[in-house]
N, C-alpha and C positions, 0 to 999 in steps of 0.2 A: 869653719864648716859646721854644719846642723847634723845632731844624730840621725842614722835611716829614719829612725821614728818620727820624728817632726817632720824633715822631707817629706814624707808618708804623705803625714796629715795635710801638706800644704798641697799637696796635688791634685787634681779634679778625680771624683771615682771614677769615671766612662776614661778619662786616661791613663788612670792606675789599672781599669782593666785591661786595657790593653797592652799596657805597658809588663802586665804581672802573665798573660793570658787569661785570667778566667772573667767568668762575666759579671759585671755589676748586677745589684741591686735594679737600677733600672732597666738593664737588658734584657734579666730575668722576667720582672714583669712584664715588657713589650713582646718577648718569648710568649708566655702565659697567655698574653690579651691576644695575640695571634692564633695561638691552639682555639682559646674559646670560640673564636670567630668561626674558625673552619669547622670547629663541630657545630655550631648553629649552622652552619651556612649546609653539611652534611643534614643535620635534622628534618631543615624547610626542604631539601631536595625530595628526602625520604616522604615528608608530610604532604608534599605537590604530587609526587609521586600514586601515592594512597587515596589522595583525594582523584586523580584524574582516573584510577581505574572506578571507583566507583563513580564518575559520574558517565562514566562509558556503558556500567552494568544498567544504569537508571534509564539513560537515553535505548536501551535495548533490550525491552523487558520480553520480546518477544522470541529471543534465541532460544535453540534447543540445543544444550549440549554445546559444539565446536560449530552448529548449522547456521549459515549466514543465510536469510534469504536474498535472491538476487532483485535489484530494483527493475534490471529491463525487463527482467522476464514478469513480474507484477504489472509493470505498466504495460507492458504487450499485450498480457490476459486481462487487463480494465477496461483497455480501450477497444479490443476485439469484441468482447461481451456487451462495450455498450455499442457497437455497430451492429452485429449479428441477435440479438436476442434481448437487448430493453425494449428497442421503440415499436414492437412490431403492431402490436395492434392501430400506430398511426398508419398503416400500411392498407389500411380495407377496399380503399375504394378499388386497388388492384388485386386483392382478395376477391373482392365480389364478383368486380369480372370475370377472373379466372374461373371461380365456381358458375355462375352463370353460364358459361360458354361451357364447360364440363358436361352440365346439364344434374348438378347436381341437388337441384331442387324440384327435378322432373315431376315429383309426386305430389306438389303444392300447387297452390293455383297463385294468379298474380298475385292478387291479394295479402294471402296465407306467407310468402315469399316477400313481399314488402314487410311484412310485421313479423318476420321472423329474424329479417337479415336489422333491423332496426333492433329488435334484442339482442342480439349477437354484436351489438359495436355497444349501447346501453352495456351490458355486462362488461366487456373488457375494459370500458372507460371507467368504470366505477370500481373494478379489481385494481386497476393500476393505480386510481388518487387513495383509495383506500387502504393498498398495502404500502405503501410509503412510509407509514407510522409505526406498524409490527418490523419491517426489515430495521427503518432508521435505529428501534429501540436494540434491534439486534444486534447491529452491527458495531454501536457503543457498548454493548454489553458482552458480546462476545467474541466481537474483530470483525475485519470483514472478511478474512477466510469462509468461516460457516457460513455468514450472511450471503457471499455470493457462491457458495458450492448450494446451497440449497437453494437458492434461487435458478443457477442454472437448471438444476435436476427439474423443479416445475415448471421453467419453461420447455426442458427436451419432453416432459410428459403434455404437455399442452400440442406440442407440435405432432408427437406422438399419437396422438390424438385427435387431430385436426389430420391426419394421413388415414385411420380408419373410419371419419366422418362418411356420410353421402352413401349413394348407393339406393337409397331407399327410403319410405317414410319410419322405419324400425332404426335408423342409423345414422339419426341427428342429431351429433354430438357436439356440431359446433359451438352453441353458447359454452357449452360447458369447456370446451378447448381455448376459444378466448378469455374466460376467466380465467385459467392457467395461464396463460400468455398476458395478459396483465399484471395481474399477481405477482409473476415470476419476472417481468417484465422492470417493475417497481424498484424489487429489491434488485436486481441488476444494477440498476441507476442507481441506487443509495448506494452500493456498496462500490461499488466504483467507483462514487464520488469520493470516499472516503479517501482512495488510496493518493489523492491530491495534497494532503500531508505527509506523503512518506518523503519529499523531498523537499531542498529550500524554493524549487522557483516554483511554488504552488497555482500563481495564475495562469502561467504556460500548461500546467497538468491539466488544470479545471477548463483550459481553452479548448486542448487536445481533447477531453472527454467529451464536453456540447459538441464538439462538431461531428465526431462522430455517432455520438449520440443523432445528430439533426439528418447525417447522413444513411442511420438505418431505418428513415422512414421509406426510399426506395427498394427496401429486402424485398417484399413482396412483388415490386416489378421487375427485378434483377429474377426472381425466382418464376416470374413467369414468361420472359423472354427465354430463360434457358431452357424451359422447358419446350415451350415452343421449337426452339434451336437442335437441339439435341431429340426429344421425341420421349423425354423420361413421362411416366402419371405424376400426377399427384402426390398419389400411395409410395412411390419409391422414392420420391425426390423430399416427401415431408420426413420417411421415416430416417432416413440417410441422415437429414438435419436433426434429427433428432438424438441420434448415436453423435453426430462432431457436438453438442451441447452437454450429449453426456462425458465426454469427453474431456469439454472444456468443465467442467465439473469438478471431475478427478486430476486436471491438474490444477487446478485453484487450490484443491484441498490438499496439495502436497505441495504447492510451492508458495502459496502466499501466509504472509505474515498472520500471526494471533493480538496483531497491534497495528494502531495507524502511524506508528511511527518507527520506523528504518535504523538501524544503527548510524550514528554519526560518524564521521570518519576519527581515526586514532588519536588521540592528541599529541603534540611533540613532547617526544620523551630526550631528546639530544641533552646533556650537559650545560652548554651553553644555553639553551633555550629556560630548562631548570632554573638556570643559576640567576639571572636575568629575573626569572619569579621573584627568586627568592630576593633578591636586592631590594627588587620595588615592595617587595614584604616588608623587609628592617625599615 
């Protein structure tokens, strides 16, 4: 027979560990090389981790605080605004009439009343192509919150305004009311359009906005069949529009975003989903 010690030496170490209980030399290191894996494999969780809230803060430069704005209620007030108060100066030839039948240029003579009402659509076509460029800069420059709360407010002052017109030759406000209403008009339409990045399916927005947009060139005949209908003036029915514009104003400026771009939804933070990263990382 062989001393223990030779025995010893002739036996494989992974079955001298087992055979003794403690662990070899190589189990220890496949021990080791295991630990290290899981603290990488911990690390990249931690590093995915880190990295996805910041790119959650980047996609959402517009939060305040814990305030999320809400997308429907933005797209309800883009697409109301561009129905009710962009296109309205497309609106005249039922303008006209309405004033006409009023008898709101009683104090002019035919003449005087053709080359008046011809200034009065000149002025608001030239507000509307010409403010296009001041709102567009605004609205990359300072959101379209501002761009369209200030736009609303000059169109409810246009309207506003277009309700104390007439009456008299002292009380022909009108051109100056359709420059409001183009002007305010403009940036309506720019800043509305804008909000057609707050989501991914952007041509469906940009779709929903033209049509309604195409659709408020009937305001003015809608506005004067009710009136008809109902029995309201002018004066009550312009100024009333003018209070829901101011209106639509004040909530634009409290519930739309300082950004054309919406927070994206959360990214998966599950373990599995993690872990997954982090593999196709190594």
């Amino acid at each position: 027979l062989l001393p223990p010690r030779a025995m010893a030496a002739r036996i494989p170490p992974t079955t001298l560990g087992r055979v003794t209980g403690s662990p070899t030399a190589d189990e220890v290191g496949t021990a080791v090389g295991r630990d290290s894996d899981a603290n990488v494999l911990g690390e990249l969780r931690e590093m995915h981790a880190k990295l996805d809230e910041l790119l959650l803060l980047q996609r959402s430069p517009h939060r305040k605080g814990r305030r999320v704005y809400p997308t429907s209620l933005v797209l309800t007030m883009a697409m109301m605004s561009s129905c009710t108060l962009a296109p309205l100066i497309f609106g005249f030839p039922a303008l006209q009439t309405m004033l006409l039948d009023e008898g709101a240029f009683a104090g002019l003579s035919a003449e005087e009343r053709e080359s008046y009402l011809t200034t009065i659509f000149t002025v608001g076509s030239a507000a509307s192509q010409f403010g296009r460029l001041p709102f567009g800069f605004m609205t990359d420059r300072c959101g379209p919150r501002k761009a369209l709360a200030l736009a609303c407010a000059i169109v409810a002052a246009g309207l506003l305004l277009m309700a104390c017109s007439g009456g008299g030759p002292g009380r022909m406000y009108f051109e100056w009311s359709y420059l409001l209403l183009g002007l305010g008009g403009s940036g309506v339409q720019v800043a509305s359009a804008a909000t057609s990045g707050l989501v991914h399916r952007k041509a469906l927005v940009a779709t929903c906005l033209a049509m309604f947009y195409q659709m408020g060139f009937a305001d003015f005949q809608a506005a004067k069949w009710f009136m008809s209908v109902s029995g309201c003036t002018r004066q009550t029915f312009f100024s009333s529009w003018a209070a829901v514009a101011m209106l639509q104003a004040f909530v634009v400026a409290a519930g739309f975003p300082d950004s054309t771009t919406l927070p994206q939804q959360a990214p998966k933070t599950q373990e599995g989903a993690t872990s997954q990263k982090a593999v196709s990382v190594r």
